[in-house]
C-alpha positions as a Markdown table, in Angstrom:
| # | Residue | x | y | z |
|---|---|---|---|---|
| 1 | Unk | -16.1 | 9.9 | -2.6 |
| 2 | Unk | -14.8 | 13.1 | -2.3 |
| 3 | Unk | -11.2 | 14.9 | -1.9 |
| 4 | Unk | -13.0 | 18.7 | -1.2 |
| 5 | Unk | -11.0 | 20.4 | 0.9 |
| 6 | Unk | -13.4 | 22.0 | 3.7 |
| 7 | Unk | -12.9 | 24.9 | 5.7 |
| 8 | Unk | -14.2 | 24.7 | 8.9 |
| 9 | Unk | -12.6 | 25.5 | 12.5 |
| 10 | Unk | -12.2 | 23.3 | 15.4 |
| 11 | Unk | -13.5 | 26.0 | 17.4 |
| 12 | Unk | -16.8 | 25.8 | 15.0 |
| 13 | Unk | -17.7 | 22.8 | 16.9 |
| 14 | Unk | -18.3 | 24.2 | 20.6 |
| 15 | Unk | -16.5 | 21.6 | 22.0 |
| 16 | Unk | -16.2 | 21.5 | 25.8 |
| 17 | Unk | -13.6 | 24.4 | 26.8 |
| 18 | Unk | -11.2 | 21.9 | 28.3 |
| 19 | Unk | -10.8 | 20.1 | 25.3 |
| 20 | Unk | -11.1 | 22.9 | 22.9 |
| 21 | Unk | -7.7 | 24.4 | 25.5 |
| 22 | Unk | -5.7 | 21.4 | 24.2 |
| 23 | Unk | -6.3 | 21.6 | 20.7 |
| 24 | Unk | -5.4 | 26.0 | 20.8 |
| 25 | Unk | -2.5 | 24.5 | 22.7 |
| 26 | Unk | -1.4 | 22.0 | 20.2 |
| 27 | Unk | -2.2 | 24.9 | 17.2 |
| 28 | Unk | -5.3 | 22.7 | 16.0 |
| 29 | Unk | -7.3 | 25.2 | 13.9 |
| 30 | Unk | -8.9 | 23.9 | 10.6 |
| 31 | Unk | -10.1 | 20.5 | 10.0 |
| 32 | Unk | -9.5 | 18.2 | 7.6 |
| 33 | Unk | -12.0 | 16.5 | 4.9 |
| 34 | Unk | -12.7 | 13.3 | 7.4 |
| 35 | Unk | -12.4 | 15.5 | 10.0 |
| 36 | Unk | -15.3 | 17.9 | 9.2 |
| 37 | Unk | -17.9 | 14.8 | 7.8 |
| 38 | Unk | -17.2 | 12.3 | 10.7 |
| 39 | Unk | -16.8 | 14.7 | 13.6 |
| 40 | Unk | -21.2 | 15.7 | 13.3 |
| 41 | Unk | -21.9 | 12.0 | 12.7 |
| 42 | Unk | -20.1 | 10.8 | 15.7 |
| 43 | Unk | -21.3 | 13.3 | 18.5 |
| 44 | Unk | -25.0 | 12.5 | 16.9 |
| 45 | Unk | -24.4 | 8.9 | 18.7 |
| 46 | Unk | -23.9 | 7.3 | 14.8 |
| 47 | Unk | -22.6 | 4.6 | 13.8 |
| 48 | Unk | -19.9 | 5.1 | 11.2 |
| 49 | Unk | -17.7 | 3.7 | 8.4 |
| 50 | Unk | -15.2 | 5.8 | 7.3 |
| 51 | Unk | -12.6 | 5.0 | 4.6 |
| 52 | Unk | -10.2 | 7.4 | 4.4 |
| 53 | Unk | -6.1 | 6.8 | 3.7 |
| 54 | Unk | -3.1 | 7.5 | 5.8 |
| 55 | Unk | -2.2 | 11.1 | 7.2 |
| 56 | Unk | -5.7 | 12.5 | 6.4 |
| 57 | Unk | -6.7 | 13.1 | 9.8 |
| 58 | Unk | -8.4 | 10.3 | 11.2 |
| 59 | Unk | -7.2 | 9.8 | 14.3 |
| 60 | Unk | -8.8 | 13.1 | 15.5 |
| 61 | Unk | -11.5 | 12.8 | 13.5 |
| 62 | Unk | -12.4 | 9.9 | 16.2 |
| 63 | Unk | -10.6 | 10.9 | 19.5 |
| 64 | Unk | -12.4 | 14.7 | 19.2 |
| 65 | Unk | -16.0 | 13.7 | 19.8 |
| 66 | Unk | -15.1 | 10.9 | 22.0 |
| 67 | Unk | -13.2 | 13.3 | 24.2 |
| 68 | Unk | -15.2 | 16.0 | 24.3 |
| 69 | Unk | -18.1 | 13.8 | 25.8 |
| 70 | Unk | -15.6 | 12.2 | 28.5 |
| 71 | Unk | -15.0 | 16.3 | 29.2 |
| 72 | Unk | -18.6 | 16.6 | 29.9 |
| 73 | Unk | -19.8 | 13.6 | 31.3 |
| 74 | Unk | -17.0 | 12.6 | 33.6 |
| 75 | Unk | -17.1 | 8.7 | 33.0 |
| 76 | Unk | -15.0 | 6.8 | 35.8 |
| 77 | Unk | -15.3 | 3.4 | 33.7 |
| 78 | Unk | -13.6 | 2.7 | 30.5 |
| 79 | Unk | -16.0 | 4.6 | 28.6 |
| 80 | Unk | -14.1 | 3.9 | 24.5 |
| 81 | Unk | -12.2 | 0.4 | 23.2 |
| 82 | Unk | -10.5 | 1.3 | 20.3 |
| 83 | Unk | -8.7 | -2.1 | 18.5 |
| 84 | Unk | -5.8 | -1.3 | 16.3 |
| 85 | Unk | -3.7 | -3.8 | 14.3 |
| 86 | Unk | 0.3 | -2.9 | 15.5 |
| 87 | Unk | 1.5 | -1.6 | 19.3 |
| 88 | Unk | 2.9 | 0.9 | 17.1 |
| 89 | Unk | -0.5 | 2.6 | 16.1 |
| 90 | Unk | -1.5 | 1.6 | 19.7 |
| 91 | Unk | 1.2 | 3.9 | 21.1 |
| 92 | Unk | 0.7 | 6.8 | 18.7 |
| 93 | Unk | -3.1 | 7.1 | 19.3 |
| 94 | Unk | -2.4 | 6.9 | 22.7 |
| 95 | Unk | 0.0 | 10.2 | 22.8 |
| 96 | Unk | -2.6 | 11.9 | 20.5 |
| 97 | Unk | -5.5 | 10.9 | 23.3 |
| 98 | Unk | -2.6 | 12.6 | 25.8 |
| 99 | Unk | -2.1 | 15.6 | 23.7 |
| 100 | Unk | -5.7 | 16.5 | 23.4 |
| 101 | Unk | -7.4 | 15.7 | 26.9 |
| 102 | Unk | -4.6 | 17.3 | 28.4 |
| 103 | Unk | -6.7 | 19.5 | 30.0 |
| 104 | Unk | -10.0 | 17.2 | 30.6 |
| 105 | Unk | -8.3 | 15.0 | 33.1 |
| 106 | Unk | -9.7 | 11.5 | 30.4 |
| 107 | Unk | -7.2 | 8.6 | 30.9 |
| 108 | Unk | -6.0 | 6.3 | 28.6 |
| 109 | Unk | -3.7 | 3.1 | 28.3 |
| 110 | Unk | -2.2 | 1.3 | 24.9 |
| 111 | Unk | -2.2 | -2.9 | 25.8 |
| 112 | Unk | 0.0 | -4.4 | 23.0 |
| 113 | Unk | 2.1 | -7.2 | 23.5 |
| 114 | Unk | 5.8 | -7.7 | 23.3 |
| 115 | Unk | 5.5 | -6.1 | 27.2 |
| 116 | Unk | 6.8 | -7.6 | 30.5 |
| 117 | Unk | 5.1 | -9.1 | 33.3 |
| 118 | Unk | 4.7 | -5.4 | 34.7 |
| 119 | Unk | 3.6 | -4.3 | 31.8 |
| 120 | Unk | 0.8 | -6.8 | 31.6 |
| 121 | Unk | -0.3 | -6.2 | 35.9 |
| 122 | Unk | -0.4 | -2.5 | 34.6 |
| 123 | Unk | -3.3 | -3.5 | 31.5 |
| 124 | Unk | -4.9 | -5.7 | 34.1 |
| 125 | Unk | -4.8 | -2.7 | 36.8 |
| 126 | Unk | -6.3 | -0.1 | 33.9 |
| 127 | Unk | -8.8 | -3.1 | 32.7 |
| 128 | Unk | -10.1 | -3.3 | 36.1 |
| 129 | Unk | -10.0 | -0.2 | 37.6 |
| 130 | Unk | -10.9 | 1.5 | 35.0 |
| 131 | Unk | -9.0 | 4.1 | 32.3 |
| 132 | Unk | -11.5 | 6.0 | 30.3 |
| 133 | Unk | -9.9 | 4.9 | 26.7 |
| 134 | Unk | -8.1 | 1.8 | 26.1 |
| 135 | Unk | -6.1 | 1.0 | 22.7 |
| 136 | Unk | -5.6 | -2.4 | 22.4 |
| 137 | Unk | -4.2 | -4.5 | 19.9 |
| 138 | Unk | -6.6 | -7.7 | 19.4 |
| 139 | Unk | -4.4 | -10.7 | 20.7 |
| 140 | Unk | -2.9 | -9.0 | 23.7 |
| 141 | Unk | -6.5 | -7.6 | 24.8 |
| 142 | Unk | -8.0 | -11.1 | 23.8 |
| 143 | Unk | -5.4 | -12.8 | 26.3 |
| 144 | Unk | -6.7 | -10.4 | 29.4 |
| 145 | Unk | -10.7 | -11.0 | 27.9 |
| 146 | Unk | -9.7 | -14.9 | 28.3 |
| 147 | Unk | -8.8 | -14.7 | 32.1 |
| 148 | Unk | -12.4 | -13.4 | 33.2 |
| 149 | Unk | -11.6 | -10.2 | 34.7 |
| 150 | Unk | -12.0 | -7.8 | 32.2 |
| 151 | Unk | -15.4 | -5.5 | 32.4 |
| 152 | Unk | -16.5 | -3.7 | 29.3 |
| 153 | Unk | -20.2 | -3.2 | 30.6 |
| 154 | Unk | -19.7 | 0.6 | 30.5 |
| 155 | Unk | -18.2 | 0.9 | 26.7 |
| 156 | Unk | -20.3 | 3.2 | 25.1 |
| 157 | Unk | -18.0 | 3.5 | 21.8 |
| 158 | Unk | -16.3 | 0.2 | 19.6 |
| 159 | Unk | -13.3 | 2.0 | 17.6 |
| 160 | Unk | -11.6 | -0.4 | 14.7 |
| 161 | Unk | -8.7 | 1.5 | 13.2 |
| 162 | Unk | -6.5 | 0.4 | 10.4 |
| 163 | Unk | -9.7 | -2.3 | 9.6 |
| 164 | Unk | -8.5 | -3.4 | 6.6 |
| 165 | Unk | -4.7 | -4.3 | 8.2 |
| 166 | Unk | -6.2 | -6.3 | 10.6 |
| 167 | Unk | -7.7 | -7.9 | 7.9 |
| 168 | Unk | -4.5 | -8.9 | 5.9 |
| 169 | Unk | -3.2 | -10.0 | 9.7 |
| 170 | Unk | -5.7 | -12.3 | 10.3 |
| 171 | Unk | -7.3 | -10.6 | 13.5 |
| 172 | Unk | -11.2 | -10.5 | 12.1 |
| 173 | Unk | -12.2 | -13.7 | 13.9 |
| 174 | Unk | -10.4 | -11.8 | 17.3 |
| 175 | Unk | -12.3 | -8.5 | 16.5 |
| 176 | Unk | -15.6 | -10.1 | 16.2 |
| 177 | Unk | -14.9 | -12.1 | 19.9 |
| 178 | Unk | -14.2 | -9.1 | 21.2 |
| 179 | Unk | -17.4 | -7.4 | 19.9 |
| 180 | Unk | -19.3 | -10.5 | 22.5 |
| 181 | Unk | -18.1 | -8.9 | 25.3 |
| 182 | Unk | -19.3 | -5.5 | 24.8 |
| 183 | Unk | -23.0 | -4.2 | 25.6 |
| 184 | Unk | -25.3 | -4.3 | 22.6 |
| 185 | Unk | -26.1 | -0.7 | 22.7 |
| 186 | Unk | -22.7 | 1.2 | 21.6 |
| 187 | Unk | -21.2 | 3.3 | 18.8 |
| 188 | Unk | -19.6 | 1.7 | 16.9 |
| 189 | Unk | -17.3 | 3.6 | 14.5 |
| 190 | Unk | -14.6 | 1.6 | 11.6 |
| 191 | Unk | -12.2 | 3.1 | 9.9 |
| 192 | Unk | -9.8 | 1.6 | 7.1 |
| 193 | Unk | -7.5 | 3.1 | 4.1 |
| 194 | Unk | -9.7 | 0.3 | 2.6 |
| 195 | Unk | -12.8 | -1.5 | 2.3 |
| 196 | Unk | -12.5 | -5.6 | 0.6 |
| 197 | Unk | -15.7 | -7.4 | 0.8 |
| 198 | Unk | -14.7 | -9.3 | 4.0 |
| 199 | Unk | -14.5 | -6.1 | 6.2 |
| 200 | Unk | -17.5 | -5.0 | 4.3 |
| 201 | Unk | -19.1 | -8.1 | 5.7 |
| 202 | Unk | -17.5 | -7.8 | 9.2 |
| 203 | Unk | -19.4 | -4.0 | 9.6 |
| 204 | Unk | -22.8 | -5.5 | 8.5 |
| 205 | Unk | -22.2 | -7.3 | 11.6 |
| 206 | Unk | -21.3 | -5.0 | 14.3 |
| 207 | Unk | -22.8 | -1.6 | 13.1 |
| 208 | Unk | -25.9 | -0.4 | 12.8 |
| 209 | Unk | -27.5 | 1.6 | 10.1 |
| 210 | Unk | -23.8 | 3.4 | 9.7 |
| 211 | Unk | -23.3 | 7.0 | 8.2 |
| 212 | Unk | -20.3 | 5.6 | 4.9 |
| 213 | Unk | -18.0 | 8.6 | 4.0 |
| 214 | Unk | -15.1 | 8.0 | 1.6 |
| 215 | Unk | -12.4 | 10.4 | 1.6 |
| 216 | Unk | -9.3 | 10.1 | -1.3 |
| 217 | Unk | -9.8 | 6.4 | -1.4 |
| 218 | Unk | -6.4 | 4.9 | -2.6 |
| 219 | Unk | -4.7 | 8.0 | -4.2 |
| 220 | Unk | -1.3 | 9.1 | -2.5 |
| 221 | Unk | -1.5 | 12.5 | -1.1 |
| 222 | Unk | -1.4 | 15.2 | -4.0 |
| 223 | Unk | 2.0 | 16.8 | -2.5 |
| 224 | Unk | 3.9 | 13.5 | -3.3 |
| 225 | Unk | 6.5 | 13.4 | -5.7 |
| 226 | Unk | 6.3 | 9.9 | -7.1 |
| 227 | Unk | 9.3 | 8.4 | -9.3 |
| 228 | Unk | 10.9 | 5.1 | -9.5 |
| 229 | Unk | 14.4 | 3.7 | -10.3 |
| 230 | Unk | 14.8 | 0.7 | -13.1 |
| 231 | Unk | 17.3 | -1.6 | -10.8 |
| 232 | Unk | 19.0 | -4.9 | -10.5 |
| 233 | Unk | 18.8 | -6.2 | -7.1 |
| 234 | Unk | 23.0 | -6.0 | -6.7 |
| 235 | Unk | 22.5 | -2.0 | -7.2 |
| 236 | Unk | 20.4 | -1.1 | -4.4 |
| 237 | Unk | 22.4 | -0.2 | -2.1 |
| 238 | Unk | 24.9 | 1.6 | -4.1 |
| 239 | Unk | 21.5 | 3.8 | -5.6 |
| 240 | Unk | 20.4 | 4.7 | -2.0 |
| 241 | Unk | 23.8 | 6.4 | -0.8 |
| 242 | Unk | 24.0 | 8.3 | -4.6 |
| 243 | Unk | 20.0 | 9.7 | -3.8 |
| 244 | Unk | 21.3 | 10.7 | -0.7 |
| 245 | Unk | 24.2 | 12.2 | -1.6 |
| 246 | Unk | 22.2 | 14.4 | -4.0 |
| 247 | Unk | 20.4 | 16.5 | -1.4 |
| 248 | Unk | 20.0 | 16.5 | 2.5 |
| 249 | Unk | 16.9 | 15.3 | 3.7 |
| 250 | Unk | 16.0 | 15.8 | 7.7 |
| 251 | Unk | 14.5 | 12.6 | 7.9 |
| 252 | Unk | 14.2 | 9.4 | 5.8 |
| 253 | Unk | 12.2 | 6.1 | 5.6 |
| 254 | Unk | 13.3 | 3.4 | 3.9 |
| 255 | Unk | 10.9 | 0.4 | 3.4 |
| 256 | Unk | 12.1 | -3.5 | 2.3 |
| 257 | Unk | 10.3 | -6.2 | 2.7 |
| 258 | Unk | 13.0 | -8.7 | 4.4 |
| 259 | Unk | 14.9 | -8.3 | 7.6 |
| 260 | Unk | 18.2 | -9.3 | 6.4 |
| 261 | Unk | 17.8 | -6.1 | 3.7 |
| 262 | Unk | 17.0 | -4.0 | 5.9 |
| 263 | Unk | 19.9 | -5.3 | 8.4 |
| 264 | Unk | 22.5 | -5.2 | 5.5 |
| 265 | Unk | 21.6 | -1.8 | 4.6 |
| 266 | Unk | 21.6 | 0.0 | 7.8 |
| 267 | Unk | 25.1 | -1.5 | 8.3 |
| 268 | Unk | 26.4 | -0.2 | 5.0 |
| 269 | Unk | 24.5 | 3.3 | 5.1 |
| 270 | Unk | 26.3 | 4.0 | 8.7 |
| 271 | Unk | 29.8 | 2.9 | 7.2 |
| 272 | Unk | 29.0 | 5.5 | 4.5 |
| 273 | Unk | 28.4 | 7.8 | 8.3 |
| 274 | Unk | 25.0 | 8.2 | 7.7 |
| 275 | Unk | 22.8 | 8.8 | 11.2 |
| 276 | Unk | 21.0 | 5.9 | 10.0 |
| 277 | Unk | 19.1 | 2.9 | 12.2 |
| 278 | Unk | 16.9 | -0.3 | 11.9 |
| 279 | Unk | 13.4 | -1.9 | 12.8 |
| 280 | Unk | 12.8 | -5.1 | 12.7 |
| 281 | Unk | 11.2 | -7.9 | 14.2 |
| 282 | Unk | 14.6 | -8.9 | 16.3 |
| 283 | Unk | 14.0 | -5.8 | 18.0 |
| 284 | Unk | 12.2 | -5.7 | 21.3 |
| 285 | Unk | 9.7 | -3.2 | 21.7 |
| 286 | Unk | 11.9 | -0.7 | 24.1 |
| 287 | Unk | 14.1 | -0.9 | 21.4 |
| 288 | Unk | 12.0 | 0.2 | 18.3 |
| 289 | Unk | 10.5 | 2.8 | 20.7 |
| 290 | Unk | 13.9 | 4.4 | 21.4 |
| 291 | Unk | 14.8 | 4.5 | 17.4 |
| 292 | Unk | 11.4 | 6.5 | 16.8 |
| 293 | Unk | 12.2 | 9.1 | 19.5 |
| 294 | Unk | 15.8 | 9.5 | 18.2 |
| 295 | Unk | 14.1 | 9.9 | 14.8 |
| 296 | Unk | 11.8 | 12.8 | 15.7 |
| 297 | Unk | 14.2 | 14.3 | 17.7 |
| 298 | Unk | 16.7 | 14.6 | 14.4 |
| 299 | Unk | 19.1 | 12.8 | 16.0 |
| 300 | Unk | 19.4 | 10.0 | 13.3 |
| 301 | Unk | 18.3 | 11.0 | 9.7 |
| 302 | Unk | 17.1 | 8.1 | 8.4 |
| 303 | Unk | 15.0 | 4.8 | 9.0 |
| 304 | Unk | 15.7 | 1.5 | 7.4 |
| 305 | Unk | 12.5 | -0.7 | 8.2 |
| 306 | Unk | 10.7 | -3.4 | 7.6 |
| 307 | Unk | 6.5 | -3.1 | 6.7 |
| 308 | Unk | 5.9 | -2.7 | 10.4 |
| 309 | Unk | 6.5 | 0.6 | 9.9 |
| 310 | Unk | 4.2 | 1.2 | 6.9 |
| 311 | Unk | 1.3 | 2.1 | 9.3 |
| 312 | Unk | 1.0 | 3.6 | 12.9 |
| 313 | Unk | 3.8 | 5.7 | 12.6 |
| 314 | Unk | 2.8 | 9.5 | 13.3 |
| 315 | Unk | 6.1 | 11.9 | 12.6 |
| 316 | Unk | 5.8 | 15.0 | 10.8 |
| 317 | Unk | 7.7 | 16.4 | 8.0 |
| 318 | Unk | 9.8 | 13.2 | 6.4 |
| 319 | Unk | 10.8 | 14.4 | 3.3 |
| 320 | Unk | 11.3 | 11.1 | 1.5 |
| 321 | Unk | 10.5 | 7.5 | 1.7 |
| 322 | Unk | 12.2 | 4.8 | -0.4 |
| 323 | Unk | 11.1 | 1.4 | -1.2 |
| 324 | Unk | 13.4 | -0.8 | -1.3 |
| 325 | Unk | 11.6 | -3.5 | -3.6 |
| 326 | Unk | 8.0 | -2.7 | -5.2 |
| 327 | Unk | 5.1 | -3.9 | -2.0 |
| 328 | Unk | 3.6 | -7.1 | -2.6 |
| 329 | Unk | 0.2 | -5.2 | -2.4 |
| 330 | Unk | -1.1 | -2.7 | -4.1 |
| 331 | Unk | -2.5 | -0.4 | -1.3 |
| 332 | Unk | 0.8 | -0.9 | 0.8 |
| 333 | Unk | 1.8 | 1.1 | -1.9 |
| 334 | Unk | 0.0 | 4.1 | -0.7 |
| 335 | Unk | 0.9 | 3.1 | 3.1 |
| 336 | Unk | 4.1 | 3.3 | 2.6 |
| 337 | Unk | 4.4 | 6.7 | 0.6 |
| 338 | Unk | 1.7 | 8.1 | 3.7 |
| 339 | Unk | 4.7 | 8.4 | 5.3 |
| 340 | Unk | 5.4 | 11.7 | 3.9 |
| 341 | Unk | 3.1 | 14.8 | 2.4 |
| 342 | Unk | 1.3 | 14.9 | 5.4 |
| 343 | Unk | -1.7 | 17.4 | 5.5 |
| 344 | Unk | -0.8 | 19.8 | 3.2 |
| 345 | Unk | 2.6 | 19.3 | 3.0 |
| 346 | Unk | 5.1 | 18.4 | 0.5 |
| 347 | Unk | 7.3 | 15.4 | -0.1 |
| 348 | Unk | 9.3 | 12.9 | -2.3 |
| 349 | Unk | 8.9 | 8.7 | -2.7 |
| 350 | Unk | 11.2 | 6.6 | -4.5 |
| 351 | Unk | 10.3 | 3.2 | -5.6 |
| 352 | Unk | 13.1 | 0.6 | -7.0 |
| 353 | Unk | 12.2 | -1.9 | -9.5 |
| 354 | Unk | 13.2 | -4.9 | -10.3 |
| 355 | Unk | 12.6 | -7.4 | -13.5 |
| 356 | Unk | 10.8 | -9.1 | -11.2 |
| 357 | Unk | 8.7 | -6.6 | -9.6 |
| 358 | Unk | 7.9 | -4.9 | -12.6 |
| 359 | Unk | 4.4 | -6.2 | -13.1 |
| 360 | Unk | 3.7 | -5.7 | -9.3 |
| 361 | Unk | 4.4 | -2.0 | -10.1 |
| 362 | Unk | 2.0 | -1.7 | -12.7 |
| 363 | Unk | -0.9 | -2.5 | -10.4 |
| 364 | Unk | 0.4 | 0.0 | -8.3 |
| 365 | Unk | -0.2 | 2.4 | -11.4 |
| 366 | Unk | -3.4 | 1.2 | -12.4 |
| 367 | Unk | -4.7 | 1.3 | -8.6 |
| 368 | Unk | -3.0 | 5.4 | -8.4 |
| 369 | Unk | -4.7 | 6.2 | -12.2 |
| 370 | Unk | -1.3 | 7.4 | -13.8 |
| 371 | Unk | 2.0 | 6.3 | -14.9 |
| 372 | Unk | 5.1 | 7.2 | -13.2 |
| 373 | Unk | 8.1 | 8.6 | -14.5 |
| 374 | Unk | 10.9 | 5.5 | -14.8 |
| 375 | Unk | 14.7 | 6.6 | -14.0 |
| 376 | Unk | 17.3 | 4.9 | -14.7 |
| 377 | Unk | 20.5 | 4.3 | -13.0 |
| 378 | Unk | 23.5 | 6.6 | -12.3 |
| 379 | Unk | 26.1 | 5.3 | -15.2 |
| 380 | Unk | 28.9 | 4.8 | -12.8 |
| 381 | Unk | 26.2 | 1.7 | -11.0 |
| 382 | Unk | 26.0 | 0.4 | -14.9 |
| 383 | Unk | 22.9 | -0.8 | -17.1 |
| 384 | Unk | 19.2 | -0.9 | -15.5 |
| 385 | Unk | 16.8 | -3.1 | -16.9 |
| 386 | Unk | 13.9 | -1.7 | -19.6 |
| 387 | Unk | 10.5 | -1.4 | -18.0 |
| 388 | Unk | 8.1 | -3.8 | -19.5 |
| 389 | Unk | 5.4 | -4.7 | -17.0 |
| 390 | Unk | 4.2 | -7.6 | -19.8 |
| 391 | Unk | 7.7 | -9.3 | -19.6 |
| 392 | Unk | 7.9 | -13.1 | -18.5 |
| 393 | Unk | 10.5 | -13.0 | -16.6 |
| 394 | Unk | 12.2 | -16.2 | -15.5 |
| 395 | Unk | 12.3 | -16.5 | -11.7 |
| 396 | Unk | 15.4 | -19.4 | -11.7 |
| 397 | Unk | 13.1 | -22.3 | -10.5 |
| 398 | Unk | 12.3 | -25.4 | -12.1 |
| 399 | Unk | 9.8 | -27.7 | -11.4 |
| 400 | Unk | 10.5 | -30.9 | -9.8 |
| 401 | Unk | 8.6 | -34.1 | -9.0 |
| 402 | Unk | 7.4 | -33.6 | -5.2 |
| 403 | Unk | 9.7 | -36.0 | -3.0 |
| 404 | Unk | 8.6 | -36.5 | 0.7 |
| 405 | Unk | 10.8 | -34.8 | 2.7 |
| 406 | Unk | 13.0 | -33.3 | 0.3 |
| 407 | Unk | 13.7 | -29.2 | 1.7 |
| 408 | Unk | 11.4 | -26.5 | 0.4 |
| 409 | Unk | 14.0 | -24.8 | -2.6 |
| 410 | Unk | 11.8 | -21.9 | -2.2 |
């Protein structure tokens, strides 16, 4: 593992000059750690595992070598299959392919569901006709693979972001079906903020002899502020409007793990006229889109989501995420607070805690190697609750004698 900070140029690497016109048009100059050690494995034809956390660069560490053989080769087929767990991550790579080969004349096309029947003729025209890159999410590409059309004979490169998401999502049986229909001699490169022993066992499958780098594994990004707020549930809300009122902030995410949090809050933040909105699972996909736009544009401030959001999001410069309630795992954790810092910039998360999240926070500590600084509430919101990850706390349920077909109390 290593968190160096190298120093190389884009322009180091020689890439084709129609590629290399997209990234002087973007401002891409210096690479980033993942950027540097994967971008030499993969144009040596490699197969790669690559762990590396969220906002370090990945995407282009990936899309660049990719690319820059479409530039020179001129592939008419789909030439790269990259599988991604959310449509969210799906649409974000596929701007960044848009950005880059700007200038190279490479295709691409996200396939995700949630879509309408002309969304779905439009995969099955670029799945049959051929778009150099498709990003696909693994049930809706597994729903065109089932109707026999689909022809991957050409795919010279087998992309898995966000592995270890796909993971918690249940998609590794999908990913490794997938895989069947691909020609035996690929690159095949996987990438994940993590790597559990079940993905572990899924890239002994599919790669072969792969190049490993491990980049900042599970450590938010060093220009995070990290605090957290002692809280009673019934405080929440109240705590959010008083952080906010403290100092503006251009742009805001706010994480809970419930819908109906994340609903209530959003209503209460824009009585308090807040430019605040919501995503949710209630919301079609048009509709989430049209929040993120109105987010990077600055024309709403602030976010209130559900984990959806906690990956395949790509905006810059949010200057704060909050979580709502402490993540039931760990690495969301760092997911979450990815958000903001990105690159070498700077930027604030909040965490609230509960009395009973308060051992879930710890393993947030051990997993980050430090303690972080415990607030307590505003006096005006009353008394917070003492931190003391060891505390049994009573959850209000008492065990009952199973009855056939009594309701589920929890």
């Amino acid at each position: 593992m290593t968190d160096k900070y190298y120093s190389l140029k884009f322009i180091d690497y020689h890439f084709d000059p129609a590629l290399q016109e997209g990234l002087d048009a973007m401002r891409f100059e210096n690479t980033t750690p993942i950027q540097e050690q994967a971008i030499p494995i993969i144009l040596n034809q490699q197969d790669l595992i690559a762990v590396a956390q969220t906002g370090t660069g990945k995407t282009a560490a990936f899309l660049l070598p990719v690319l820059n053989k479409l530039a020179t080769a001129h592939n008419p087929h789909t030439d790269t299959l990259i599988i991604v767990p959310t449509r969210e991550l799906a649409l974000q790579i596929d701007q960044a392919v848009q950005g880059f080969a700007y200038f190279t004349g490479a295709s691409s096309l996200a396939i995700y569901g949630g879509g309408d029947g002309m969304s779905f003729e439009n995969e099955k025209r670029a799945l049959t006709q051929g778009a150099n890159i498709i990003i696909a999410t693994p049930g809706r590409l597994m729903s065109h693979l089932n109707m026999g059309y689909v022809k991957f004979n050409q795919i010279k490169h087998f992309i898995i972001d966000e592995a270890d998401k796909m993971l918690d999502m249940g998609f590794v049986d999908d990913i490794a079906k997938i895989a069947g229909y691909l020609p035996k001699q690929k690159q095949t490169l996987l990438f994940s903020a993590t790597m559990p022993p079940a993905m572990r066992k899924l890239g002994e499958k599919l790669l072969v002899n792969p190049a490993q780098i491990s980049i900042a594994i599970s450590k938010p990004a060093a220009g995070v502020t990290q605090t957290a707020y002692m809280v009673y549930n019934a405080q929440k809300n109240e705590l959010i409007k008083h952080i906010l009122s403290l100092k503006e902030h251009q742009s805001v995410l706010i994480f809970s793990s419930t819908k109906q949090n994340v609903k209530t809050l959003n209503r209460e933040l824009q009585h308090a006229r807040l430019k605040a909105k919501a995503i949710h699972s209630d919301l079609e996909q048009a509709e989430r889109e049209e929040v993120l736009r109105e987010f990077r544009a600055r024309k709403i401030q602030i976010i209130v989501a559900t984990d959806i959001l906690s990956r395949g999001i790509d905006i810059e410069d949010i200057s704060l995420v909050i979580n709502y309630d402490v993540p039931n795992d760990a690495e969301d954790y760092i997911h979450r607070i990815g958000r903001t810092a990105r690159a070498s910039s700077t930027g604030e998360a909040i965490t609230f805690i509960n009395d009973l999240d308060q051992y879930k926070f710890h393993k947030i500590e051990t997993l980050i190697g430090k303690p972080i600084d415990k607030l307590n509430v505003p006096e005006k919101l009353g008394e917070s609750p003492v931190y003391d990850p060891n505390k049994k706390v009573k959850t209000g349920f008492k065990k009952r004698p199973y009855t056939k077909g009594a309701p589920n109390r929890r």
